[in-house]
C-alpha positions as CSV (number, residue, x, y, z in Angstrom):
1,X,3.0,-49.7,-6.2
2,X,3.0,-48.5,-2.9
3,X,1.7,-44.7,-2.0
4,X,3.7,-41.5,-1.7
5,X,4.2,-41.6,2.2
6,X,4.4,-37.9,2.5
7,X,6.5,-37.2,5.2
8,X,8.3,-34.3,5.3
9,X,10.3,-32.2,7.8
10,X,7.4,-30.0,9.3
11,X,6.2,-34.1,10.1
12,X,8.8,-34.8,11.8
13,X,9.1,-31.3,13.8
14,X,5.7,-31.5,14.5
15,X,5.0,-35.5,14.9
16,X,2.1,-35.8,13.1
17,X,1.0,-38.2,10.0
18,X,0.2,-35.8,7.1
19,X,1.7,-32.3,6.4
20,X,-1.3,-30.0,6.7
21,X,-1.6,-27.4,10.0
22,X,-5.6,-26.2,10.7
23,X,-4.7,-22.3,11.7
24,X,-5.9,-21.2,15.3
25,X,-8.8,-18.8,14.2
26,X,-10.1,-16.8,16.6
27,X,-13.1,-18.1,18.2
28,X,-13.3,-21.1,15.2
29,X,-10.2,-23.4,16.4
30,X,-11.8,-24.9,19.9
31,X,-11.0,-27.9,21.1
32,X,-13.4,-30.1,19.0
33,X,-11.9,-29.0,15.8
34,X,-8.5,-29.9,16.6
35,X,-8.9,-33.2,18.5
36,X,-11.0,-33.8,15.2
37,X,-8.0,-32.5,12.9
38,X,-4.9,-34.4,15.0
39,X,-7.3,-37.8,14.8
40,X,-7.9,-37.0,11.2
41,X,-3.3,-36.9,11.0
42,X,-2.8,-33.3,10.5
43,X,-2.1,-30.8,13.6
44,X,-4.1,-28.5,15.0
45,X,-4.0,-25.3,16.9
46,X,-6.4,-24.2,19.7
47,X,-7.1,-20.1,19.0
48,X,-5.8,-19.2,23.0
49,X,-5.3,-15.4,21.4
50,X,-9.4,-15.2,22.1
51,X,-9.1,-17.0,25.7
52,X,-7.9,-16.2,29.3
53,X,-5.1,-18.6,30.7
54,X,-8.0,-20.1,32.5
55,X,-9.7,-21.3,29.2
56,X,-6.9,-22.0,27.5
57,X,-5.9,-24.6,30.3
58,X,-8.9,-26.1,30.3
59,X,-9.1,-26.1,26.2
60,X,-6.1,-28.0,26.3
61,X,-7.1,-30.3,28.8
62,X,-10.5,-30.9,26.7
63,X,-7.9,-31.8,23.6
64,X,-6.1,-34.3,25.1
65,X,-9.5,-36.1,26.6
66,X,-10.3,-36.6,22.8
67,X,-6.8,-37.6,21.6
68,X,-3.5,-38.6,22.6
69,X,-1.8,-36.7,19.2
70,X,0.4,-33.7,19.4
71,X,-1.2,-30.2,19.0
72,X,-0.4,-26.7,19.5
73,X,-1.5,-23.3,21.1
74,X,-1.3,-19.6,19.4
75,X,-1.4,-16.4,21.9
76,X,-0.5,-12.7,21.3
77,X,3.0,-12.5,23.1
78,X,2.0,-8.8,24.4
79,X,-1.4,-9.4,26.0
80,X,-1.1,-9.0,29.6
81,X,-1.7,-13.4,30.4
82,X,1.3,-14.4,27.8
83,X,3.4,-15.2,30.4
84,X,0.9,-17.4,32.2
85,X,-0.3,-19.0,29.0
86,X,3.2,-20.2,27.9
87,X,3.8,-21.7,31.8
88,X,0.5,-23.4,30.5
89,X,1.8,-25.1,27.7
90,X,5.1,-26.0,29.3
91,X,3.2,-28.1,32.2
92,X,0.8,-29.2,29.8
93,X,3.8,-30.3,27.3
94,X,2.0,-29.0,24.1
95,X,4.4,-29.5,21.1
96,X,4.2,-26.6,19.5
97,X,3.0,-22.6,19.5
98,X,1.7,-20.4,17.2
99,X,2.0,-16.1,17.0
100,X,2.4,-13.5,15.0
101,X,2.8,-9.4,15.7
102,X,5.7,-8.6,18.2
103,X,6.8,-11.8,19.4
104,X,8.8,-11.8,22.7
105,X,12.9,-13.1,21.9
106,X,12.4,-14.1,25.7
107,X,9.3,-15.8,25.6
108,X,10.3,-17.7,22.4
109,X,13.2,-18.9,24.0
110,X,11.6,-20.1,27.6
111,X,9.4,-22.1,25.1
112,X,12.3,-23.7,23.2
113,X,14.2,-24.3,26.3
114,X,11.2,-26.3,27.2
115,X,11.3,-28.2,24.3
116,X,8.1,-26.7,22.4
117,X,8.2,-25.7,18.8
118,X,7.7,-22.5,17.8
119,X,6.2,-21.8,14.6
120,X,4.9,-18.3,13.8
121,X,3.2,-16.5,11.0
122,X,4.4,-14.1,8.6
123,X,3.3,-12.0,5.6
124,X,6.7,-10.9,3.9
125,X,10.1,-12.3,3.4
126,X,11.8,-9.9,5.7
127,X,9.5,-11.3,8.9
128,X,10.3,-14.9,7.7
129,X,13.6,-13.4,8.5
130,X,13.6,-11.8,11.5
131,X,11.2,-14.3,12.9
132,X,14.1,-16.9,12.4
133,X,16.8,-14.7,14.1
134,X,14.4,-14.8,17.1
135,X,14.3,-18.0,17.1
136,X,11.5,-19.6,15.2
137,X,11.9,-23.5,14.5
138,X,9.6,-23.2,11.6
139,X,7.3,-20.1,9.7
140,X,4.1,-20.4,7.9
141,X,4.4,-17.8,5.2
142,X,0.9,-16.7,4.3
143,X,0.2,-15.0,1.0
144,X,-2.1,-12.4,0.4
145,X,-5.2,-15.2,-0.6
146,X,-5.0,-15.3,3.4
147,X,-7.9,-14.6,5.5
148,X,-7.6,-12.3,8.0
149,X,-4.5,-9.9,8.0
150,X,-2.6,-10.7,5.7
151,X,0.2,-9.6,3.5
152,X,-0.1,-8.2,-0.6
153,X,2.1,-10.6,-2.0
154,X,0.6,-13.4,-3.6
155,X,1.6,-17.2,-2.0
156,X,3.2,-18.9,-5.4
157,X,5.7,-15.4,-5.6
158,X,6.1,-15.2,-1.6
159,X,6.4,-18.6,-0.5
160,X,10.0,-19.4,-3.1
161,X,11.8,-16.3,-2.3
162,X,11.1,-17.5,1.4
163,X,12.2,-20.7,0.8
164,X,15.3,-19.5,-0.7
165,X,16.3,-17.5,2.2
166,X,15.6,-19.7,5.4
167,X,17.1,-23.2,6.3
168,X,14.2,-24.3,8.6
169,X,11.0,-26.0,7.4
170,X,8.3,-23.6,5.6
171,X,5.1,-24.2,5.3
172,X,2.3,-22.8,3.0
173,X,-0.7,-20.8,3.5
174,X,-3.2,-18.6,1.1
175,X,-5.2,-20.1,-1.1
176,X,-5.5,-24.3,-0.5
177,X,-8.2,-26.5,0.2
178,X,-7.2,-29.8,-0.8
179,X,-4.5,-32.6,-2.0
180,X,-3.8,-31.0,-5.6
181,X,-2.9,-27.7,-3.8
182,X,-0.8,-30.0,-1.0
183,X,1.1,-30.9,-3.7
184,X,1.9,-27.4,-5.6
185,X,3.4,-25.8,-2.1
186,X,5.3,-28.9,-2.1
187,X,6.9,-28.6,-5.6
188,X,7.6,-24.6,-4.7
189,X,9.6,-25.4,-1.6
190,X,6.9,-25.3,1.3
191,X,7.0,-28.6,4.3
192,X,3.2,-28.2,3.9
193,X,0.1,-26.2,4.2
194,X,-1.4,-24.5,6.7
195,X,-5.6,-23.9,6.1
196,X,-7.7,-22.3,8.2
197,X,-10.9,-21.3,6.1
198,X,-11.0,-24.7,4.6
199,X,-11.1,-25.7,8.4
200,X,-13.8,-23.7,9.1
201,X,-16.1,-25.1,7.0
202,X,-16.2,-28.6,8.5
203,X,-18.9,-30.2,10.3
204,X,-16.6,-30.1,13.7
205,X,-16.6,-26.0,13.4
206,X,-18.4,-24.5,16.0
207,X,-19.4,-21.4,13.6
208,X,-22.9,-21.4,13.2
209,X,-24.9,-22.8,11.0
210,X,-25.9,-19.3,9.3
211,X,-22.9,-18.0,8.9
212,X,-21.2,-21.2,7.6
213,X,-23.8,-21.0,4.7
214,X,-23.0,-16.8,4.4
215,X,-19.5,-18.4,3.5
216,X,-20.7,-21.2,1.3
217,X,-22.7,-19.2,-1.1
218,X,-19.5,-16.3,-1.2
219,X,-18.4,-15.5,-4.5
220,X,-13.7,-15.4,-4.7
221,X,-14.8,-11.9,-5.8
222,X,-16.8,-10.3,-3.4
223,X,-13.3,-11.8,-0.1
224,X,-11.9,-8.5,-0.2
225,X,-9.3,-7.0,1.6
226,X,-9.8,-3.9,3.8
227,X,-7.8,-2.0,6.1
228,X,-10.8,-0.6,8.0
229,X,-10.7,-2.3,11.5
230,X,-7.3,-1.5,12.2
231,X,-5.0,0.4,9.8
232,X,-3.8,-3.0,9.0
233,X,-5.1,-5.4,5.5
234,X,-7.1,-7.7,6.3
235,X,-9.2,-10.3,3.9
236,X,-12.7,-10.6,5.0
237,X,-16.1,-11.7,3.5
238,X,-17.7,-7.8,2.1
239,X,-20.9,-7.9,3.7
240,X,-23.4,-5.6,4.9
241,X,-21.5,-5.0,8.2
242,X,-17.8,-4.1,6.4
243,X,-19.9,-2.5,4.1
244,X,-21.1,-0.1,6.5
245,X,-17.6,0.5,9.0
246,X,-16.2,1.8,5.6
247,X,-18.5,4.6,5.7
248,X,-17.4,5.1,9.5
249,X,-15.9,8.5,10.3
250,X,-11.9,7.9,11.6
251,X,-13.2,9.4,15.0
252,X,-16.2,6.6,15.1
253,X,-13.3,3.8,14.6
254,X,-11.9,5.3,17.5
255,X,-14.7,5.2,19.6
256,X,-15.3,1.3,18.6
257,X,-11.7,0.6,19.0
258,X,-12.0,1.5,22.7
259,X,-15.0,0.3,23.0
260,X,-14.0,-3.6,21.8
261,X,-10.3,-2.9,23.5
262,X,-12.3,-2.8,26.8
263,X,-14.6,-6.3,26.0
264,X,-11.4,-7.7,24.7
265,X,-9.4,-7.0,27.7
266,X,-12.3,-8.7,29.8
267,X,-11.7,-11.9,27.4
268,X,-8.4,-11.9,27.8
269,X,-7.8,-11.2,32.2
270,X,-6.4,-7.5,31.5
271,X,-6.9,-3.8,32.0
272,X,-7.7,-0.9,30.1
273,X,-4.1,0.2,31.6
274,X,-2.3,-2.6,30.6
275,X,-3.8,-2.9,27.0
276,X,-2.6,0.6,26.7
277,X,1.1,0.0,28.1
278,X,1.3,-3.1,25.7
279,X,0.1,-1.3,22.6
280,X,2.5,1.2,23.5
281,X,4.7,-1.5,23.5
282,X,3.2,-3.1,20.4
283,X,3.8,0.4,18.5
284,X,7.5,0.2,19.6
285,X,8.4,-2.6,18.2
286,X,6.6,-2.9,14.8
287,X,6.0,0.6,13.4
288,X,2.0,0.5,14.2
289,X,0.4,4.4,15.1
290,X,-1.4,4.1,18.7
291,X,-4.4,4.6,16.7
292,X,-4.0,1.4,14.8
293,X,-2.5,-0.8,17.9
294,X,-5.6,0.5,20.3
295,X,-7.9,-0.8,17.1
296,X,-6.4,-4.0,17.0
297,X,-9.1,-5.5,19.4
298,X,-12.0,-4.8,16.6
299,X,-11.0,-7.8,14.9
300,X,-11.8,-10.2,17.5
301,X,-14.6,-8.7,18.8
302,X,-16.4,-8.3,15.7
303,X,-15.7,-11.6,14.4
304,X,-17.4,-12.9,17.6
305,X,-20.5,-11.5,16.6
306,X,-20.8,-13.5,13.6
307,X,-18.3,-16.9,14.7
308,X,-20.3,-17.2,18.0
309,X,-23.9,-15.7,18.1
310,X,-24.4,-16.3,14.3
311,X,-25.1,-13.2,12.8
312,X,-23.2,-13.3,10.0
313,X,-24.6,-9.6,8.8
314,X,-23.8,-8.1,11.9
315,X,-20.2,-8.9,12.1
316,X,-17.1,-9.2,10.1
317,X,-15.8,-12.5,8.3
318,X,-12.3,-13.1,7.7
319,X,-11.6,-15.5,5.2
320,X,-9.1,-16.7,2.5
321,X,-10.5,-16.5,-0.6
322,X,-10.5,-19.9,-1.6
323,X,-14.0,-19.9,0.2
324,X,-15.3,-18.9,-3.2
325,X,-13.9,-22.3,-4.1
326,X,-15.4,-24.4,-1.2
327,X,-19.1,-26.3,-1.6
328,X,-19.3,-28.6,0.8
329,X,-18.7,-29.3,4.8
330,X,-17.1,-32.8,5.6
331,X,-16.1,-33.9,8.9
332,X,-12.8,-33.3,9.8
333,X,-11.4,-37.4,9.1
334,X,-13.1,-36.9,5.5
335,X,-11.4,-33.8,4.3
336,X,-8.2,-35.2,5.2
337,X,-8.8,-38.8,3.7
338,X,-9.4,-36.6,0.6
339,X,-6.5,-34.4,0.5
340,X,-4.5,-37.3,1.2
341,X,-6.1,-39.7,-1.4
342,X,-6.0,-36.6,-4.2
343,X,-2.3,-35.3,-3.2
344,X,-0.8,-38.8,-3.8
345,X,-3.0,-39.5,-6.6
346,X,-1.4,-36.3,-8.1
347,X,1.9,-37.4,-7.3
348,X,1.4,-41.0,-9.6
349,X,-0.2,-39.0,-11.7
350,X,2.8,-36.5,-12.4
351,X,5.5,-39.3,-12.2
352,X,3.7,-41.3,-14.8
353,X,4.4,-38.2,-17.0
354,X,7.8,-37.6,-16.6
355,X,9.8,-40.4,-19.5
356,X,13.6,-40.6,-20.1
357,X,15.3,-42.3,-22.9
358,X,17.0,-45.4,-22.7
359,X,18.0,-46.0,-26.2
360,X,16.5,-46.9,-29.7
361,X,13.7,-43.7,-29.4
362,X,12.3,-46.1,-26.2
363,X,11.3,-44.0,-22.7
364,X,11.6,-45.4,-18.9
365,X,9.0,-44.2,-16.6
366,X,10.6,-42.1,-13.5
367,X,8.6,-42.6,-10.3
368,X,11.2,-42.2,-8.4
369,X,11.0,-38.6,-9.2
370,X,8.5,-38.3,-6.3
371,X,9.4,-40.2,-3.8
372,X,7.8,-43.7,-4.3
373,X,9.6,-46.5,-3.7
């Protein structure tokens, strides 16, 4: 009998072999880990929200010396270098980019006019929504298992009502790690599934050593979600670090929001007066206070601390909470050969349970029910 193929729409869009997206986490998603996931046959983002045009031109450039496959870039759409960063891609003809908070209806459509997919992220039905109306080819809807910021609906209640309400291809995040879970998104609706911790916790990762094993030996209930660094929920690991910044006066937030808005200006080729014109700007457009838009460059600066120097105590940790489900660290080729191998051995398994009557009390097995010819 031969295998489920699974192909599906978000496939096609994207043009790669297997339906699974690795997420562009902030300093994790370099250009090792997606070369390694496109080779593997899923599709990978490089995290360009944590680079300057510079770096992100030569991380894609590093991509496509380790594989001819199709991959993506995510930026902010209000840091100052958006502009230059999507004249990037368009010379560079990357398939597809990722975002999230205050995309640009401008940007988004100099991208599509260039043939580029455009595939944000979103926490609640009504951004699935709007994102669509500004032109989004496809959304990954993440539920609140989601690392990071993330939304406080769960992904098997979010993920139908937002199938029900858009006509482009969905796709699945919160809460998977492997084939069996491929195939649940699938039977609520979703294209596919879109990992990032699971992603993280491969052997082409370039987090550290120490603070891959901080993740390893996590327990699902000690991933909590705070809204500490910015106003904002986010899912992070609680360690000694978050521990502490909850005790941290609203005034000493303050002070290490401008603080980290200055470094992360430097990262990114801006200035203290333009990362105050664009969160002014940010504020506009999505209901943020000042407070919480100036304190959205914590995030990236304190995950640094941990995702790059390897202190894993001495910085924050987003992550999904299936980490308190993962064990091991393949390589990037053998986590995919296993989702694979599991998500169609699910599917035969399923169809060989599914009967229908054909007379005289006898049954018919239905494989057809999934797909396999």
């Amino acid at each position: 009998m031969t295998p489920a193929p699974l192909k599906t729409r978000l496939t096609e869009l994207l043009g790669c072999e297997y339906p699974v997206i690795q997420t562009a986490m902030g300093w994790v998603a370099d250009a090792n880990l997606v070369a390694a996931t496109c080779n593997a046959g899923g599709f990978g983002f490089l995290a360009g929200a944590v680079m300057t045009p510079a770096e992100v031109e030569a991380g894609i450039l590093q991509i496509k010396a380790k594989t001819g496959k199709p991959f993506g870039v995510n930026f902010h759409m209000y840091t100052p270098g958006a502009g230059e960063i999507i004249d990037i891609c368009i010379k560079h003809r990357v398939k597809a980019v990722s975002y999230s908070r205050s995309p640009a209806k401008e940007m988004i459509k100099k991208l599509k006019d260039a043939g580029i997919v455009c595939i944000p992220t979103v926490g609640a039905l009504k951004h699935a929504q709007k994102a669509v109306e500004m032109g989004a080819d496809a959304v990954v809807v993440q539920g609140g298992e989601g690392g990071g910021h993330t939304g406080s609906v769960s992904t098997n209640i979010l993920l139908p009502q937002v199938v029900a309400a858009l006509k482009v291809p969905v796709v699945a995040a919160g809460g998977f790690k492997d084939g069996k879970g491929l195939v649940a998104a699938l039977a609520l609706g979703a294209e596919g599934i879109a990992m990032g911790t699971r992603f993280l916790l491969t052997q082409e990762s370039p987090v550290p050593a120490a603070t891959k094993q901080q993740y390893l030996k996590t327990g699902v209930e000690q991933i909590i979600v705070s809204t500490k660094l910015d106003g904002m929920p986010q899912r992070m690991i609680n360690n000694v670090y978050l521990q502490t910044l909850e005790q941290t006066s609203s005034l000493g937030m303050l002070f290490f929001a401008i603080k980290n808005g200055l470094a992360f200006t430097r990262i990114t080729g801006g200035s203290l007066i333009s990362m105050l014109v664009n969160g002014w700007k940010m504020k506009q457009s999505n209901g943020m206070t000042l407070a919480q838009t100036l304190m959205a460059a914590n995030a990236p600066m304190m995950i640094q601390e941990a995702m790059v120097k390897g202190h894993p105590d001495q910085g924050i940790l987003p992550s999904g909470q299936i980490a308190g489900a993962i064990t091991d660290l393949p390589t990037g080729a053998e986590l995919m050969d296993a989702i694979v191998s599991e998500a169609r051995a699910t599917l035969m398994q399923l169809a060989d349970r599914f009967v229908a009557p054909v007379g005289n009390g006898m049954t018919q097995k239905k494989n057809s029910l999934v797909g396999i010819p």
